[in-house]
Structures are given as structure tokens and as C-alpha cells.
N, C-alpha and C positions, 0 to 999 in steps of 0.2 A: 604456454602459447594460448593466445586469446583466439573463442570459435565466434567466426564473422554472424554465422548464424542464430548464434543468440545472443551476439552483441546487437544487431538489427532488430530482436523480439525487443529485448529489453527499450533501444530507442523510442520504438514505436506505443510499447507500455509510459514510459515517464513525461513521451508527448503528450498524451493522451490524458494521464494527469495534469497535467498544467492547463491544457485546453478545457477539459472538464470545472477546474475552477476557474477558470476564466467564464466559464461561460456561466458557470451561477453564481459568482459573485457581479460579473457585472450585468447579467438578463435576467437573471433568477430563471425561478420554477416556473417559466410562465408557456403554454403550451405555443407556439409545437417544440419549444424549447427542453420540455421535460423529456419530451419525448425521447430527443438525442441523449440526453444526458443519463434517461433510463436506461439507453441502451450502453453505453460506456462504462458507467457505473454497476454493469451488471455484471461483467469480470476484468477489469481492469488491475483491478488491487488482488482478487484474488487470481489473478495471474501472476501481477509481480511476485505474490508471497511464494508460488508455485516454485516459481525463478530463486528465490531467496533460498527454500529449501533445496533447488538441484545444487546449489552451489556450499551448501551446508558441510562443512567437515568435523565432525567430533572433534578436533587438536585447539589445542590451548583454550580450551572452553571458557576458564576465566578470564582469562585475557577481551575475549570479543563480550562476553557478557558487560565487562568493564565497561569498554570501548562504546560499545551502543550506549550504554547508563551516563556516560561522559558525552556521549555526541546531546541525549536527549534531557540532560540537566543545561548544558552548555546555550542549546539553544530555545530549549524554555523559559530560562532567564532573557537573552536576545528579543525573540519575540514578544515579552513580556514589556520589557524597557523600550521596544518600537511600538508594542501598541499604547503604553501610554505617551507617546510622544503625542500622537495623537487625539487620545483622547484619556482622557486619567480615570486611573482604577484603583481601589484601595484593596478589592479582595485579592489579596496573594492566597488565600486558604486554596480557592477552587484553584487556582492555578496551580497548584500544587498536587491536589489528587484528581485532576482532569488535565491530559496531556492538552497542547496546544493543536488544535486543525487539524495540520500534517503529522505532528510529532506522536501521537498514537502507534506508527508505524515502527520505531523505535522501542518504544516499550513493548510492542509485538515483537522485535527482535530478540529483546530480552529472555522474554516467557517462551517464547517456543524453540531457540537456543536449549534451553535447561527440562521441556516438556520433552521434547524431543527424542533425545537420551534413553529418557525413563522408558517412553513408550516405544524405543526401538527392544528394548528387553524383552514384550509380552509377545506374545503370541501372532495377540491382531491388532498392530499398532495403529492403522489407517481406518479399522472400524470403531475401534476406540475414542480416535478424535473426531468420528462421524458423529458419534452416540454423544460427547462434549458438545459436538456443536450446534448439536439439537437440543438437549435439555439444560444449555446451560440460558434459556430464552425463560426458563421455569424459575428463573430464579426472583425471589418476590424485591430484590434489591434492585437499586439504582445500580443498570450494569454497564453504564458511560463510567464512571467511578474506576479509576486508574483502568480502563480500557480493558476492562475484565469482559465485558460483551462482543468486543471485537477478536479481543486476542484466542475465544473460543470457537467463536463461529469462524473463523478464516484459519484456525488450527489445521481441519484436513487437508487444508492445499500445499502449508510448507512439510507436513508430513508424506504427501503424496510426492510432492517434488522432493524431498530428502529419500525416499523410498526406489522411485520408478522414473525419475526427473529426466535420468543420461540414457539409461532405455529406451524414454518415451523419443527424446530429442532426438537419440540418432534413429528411430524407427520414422520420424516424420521429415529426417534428413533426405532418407535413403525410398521414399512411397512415391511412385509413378501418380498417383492422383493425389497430390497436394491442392489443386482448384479446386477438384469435386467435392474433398472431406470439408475442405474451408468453409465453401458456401453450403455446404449440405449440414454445417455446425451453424452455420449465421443464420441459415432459413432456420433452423426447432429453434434454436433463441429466441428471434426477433415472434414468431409465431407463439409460442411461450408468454413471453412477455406479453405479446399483445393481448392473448386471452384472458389471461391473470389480474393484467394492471397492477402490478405489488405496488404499493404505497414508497415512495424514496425512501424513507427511513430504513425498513428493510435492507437495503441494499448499504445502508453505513455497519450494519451487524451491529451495533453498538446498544439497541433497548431490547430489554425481556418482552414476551408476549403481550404479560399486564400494561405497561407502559404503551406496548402498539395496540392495545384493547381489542386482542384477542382471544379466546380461551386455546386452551392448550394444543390438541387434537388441532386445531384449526392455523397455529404458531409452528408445530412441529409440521405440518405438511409443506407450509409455505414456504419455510427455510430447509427442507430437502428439495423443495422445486428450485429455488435461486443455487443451491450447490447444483444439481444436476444444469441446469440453466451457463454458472459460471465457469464447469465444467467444461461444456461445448466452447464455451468462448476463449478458452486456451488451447482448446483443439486446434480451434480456426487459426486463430495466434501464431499458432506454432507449422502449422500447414501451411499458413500461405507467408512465415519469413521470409524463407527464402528469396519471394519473389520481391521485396521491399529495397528501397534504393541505399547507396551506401550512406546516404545522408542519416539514412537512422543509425547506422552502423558508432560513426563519430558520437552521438550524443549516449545509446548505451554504453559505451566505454567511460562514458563518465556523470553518471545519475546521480552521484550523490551531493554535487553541487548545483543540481537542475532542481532537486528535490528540496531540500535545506535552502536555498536561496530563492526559490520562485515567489514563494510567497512573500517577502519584503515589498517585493515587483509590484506582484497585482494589487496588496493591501496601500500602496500608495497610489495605483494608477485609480483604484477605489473612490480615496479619497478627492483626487483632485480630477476626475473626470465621472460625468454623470451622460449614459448613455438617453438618449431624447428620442434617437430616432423610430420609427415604426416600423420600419423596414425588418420583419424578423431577420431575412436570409442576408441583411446587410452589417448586423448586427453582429452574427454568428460567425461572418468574413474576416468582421474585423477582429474578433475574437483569435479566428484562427490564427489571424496574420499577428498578430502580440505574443499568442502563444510561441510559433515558429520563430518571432523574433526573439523571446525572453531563454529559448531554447539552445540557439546560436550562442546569444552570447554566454549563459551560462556553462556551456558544455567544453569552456575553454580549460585544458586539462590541469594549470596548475590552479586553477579553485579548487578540486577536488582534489587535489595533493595537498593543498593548503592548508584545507578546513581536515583530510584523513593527519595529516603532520602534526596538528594542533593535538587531535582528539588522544592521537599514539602519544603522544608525550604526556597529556596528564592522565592516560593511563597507566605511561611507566613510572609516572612519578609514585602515582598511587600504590601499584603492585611497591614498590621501593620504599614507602613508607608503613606501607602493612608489614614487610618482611620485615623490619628495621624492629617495630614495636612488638613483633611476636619472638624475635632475635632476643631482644632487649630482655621480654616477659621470662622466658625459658631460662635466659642465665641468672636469673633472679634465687 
């Protein structure tokens, strides 16, 4: 049985995704535009992942590791063959060990599926993936490179949510002030942020310190402030659900075709429309209203029957042809 309540988080989350690229691809980073999009991008994704990990189950673990590896081969080829439609690209190399945009998300599926596990065995699983998510910024590599910088740094939240996820949910089900924690999470965010200013980058997790031309001490500070930071922002997330209309309700029930198909959307609406006007707050309108629209329609449930139907069958194909050749091997 599906819970309305955090079917309506999750809504509210992959709205929020779609709106956020919406509005930097077609306004960019230009202020007071940054501004919202600092605030959005400051736990957005690491609430989803939060969300990913409550819903996390140890059973048939290869199976879903398959499944995600198939959803995000499937559609990096796609987006690959839509972006050269319109414009032609010869490097397949980078395409290959750099996920596409959105598609990072999936190969996070992968890694912390299988991270996950291990670190439920130790002791202190959740400080473990704190102490990853900090020093993996120290690393002197390119850590955009198969999303090895992202998949660390947003580690503690599918582990807190695979940890404390149904606890925390039914404890923010069942609290008589849900407004006051909300806003009293939004107010130390937005105050946070304001004083800090972190540079956007930051908040993609995706570059070492070297790369954000930090030194160390000064790399690991900033990225326990954006965790404490992203923190409060799934506080508030999950405190003020509840009160969110069932309109979100419909589209968290079905994310994965909102997610996987949004981006065709605005990468064409990119191309053939060029915003002109100066009007920032008219700008961020129309944004919203593409996003809400691109929402509606995507959230219609057999896409994401469709595109999960697809990805389950050449995962069972695959399991079916590993068994067959290891079958094969053994009676050898």
C-alpha cells in the first residue's frame, strides 16, 4: 500500500527538479535567479536520495543494480543520439565515463545500492559515509569522472534514509508542529546560505576541493555546512508534506518518467525558443508554468510502466543469459 505522504514529498521533490532546470537552462545563473536556484539546489537531490534510501530493501540486489545499469546505458545512448540530432558530436569517449545531466543519478543508484550493504555491517555506518563525503573532495582526480564526486558526497543521505528514513517519516507524520519545524528549517537554510554564498558548483557535489580552488580545511568545512544545510531542507520537506495538495501526490507516484523524459522536453524547448525578455519574475512564471506543464503530462502512469517494463525485461534477459553461460561453463 502506497503512503500519500510521501508520495506528495517525492512530487514536490521531482517538481522541483524539472523547475530547477528549467530555469537554468533557459535564464541561467543570472541573479536574482541564482538566487532561487541556490536555494532549491541546496537539498533537493539530496532529499530525493534521502527518499531512495527510505525505500531501499537489501532483496534481489542484483537484480536492481542490473536494472538501474540498464535504465542508465538505455538512456545515455538516447540522449546521446537526441543530442546529436541536434548538434553533432564525435566524442562518445566522454560520454561514456561522464554520465549524461540527469543520468548521474542512476549510476548513484548503482553505487550506493552495493555501498550500502557493506556499510550496514560496521559499526558506524552513517559516520562513515560522512567521513566519504568529506574527504572524498581531497581527491587530486577528476571526480565528475563516472560521478565518483557526486556518488560520495550525497552517500550520507541514502544511507541516513536506508538507516532512519520510516522512523524519521512516521515521527514528522505524527508532530503537532509541522509549520514551526518547516519554517524554523527554511529560516537556518536560507540564513546559511545567505551568509556563506557557496559557489553553485558546490551544491552539484561533483568537483574536489583542487578543482573548486580551495585548500582542504577550507573544502571540508564548506561541505559539512551544505550537508548540515541539506539536512534542514528535508526536515522542512518532510514537515510541511503533509500539508501539500494531492496534485503532488499523482506525480510522486510516478517520478521515473518525469525524471528520464523531462529533459528531451526542455533540451528542445532550448533549442527552439530563446528567452528575450527582462522581466526576471516573468521569466521564472513562465518557467514555472512549462515546468507544471511538462509535469502533468509526464506523470501519466503508463510511461513509467513503459520505460520500468522495458528496463525489467532486458534485465531479465541479461540475468537469463549470464545463468545460461555460467550453466554452459560448469557442465563444461
Amino acid at each position: 500500500m502506497r503512503n500519500s505522504y510521501l508520495d506528495k514529498a517525492k512530487g514536490l521533490l521531482i517538481f522541483l527538479v524539472v523547475w530547477g532546470h528549467s530555469l537554468e537552462r533557459f535564464i541561467g545563473r543570472n541573479d536574482p535567479n541564482s538566487t532561487l536556484l541556490l536555494f532549491i539546489y541546496s537539498f533537493h537531490m539530496p532529499a530525493f536520495i534521502f527518499v531512495s534510501g527510505l525505500l531501499f530493501k537489501n532483496h534481489k540486489l542484483f537484480e536492481k543494480v542490473l536494472f538501474f545499469t540498464v535504465l542508465a546505458v538505455l538512456f545515455q545512448i538516447l540522449y546521446f543520439c537526441f543530442e546529436s540530432f541536434w548538434q553533432y558530436t564525435q566524442n562518445w569517449l566522454s560520454w561514456m565515463i561522464k554520465p549524461y545531466w540527469i543520468l548521474w543519478y542512476l549510476w548513484g543508484m548503482v553505487a550506493w545500492s552495493l555501498i550500502t550493504p557493506l556499510l550496514m555491517k560496521t559499526h558506524y555506518p552513517l559516520l562513515i559515509a560522512i567521513f566519504a563525503s568529506l574527504v572524498i573532495g581531497l581527491s587530486p582526480f577528476n571526480n565528475y569522472l563516472f560521478s565518483i564526486g557526486r556518488i560520495f558526497v550525497f552517500l550520507p543521505f541514502f544511507v541516513a534514509g536506508a538507516l532512519y528514513g520510516k522512523s524519521f517519516l512516521q515521527d514528522m507524520q505524527n508532530t503537532q508542529y509541522s509549520l514551526c519545524i518547516a519554517a524554523a528549517c527554511i529560516i537556518i537554510s536560507i540564513t546559511l546560505l545567505a551568509l556563506f554564498s557557496p559557489n553553485h558548483y558546490w551544491l552539484y557535489g561533483s568537483l574536489s576541493y583542487q578543482q573548486l580552488q580551495v585548500d582542504a580545511v577550507h573544502g571540508i568545512l564548506m561541505r559539512l555546512l551544505l550537508l548540515i544545510i541539506a539536512s534542514c531542507g528535508i526536515i522542512a520537506l518532510f514537515a510541511y508534506a503533509s500539508k501539500l495538495p494531492d496534485f503532488f501526490r499523482s506525480m510522486g507516484e510516478n517520478t521515473l518518467a518525469i525524471y528520464l523524459l523531462h529533459g528531451f522536453f526542455i533540451i528542445t524547448l532550448t533549442k527552439l525558443v530563446a528567452f528575450t525578455l527582462t522581466n526576471w519574475m516573468l521569466n521564472v512564471a513562465i518557467c514555472l508554468f512549462l515546468s507544471i506543464l511538462l509535469c502533468i503530462i509526464l506523470k501519466a502512469r503508463f510511461l513509467s510502466k513503459s520505460i520500468q517494463y522495458t528496463a525489467m525485461q532486458i534485465t531479465h534477459f541479461l540475468i537469463q543469459s549470464m545463468q545460461y553461460f555460467i550453466g554452459s561453463f560448469y557442465k563444461r
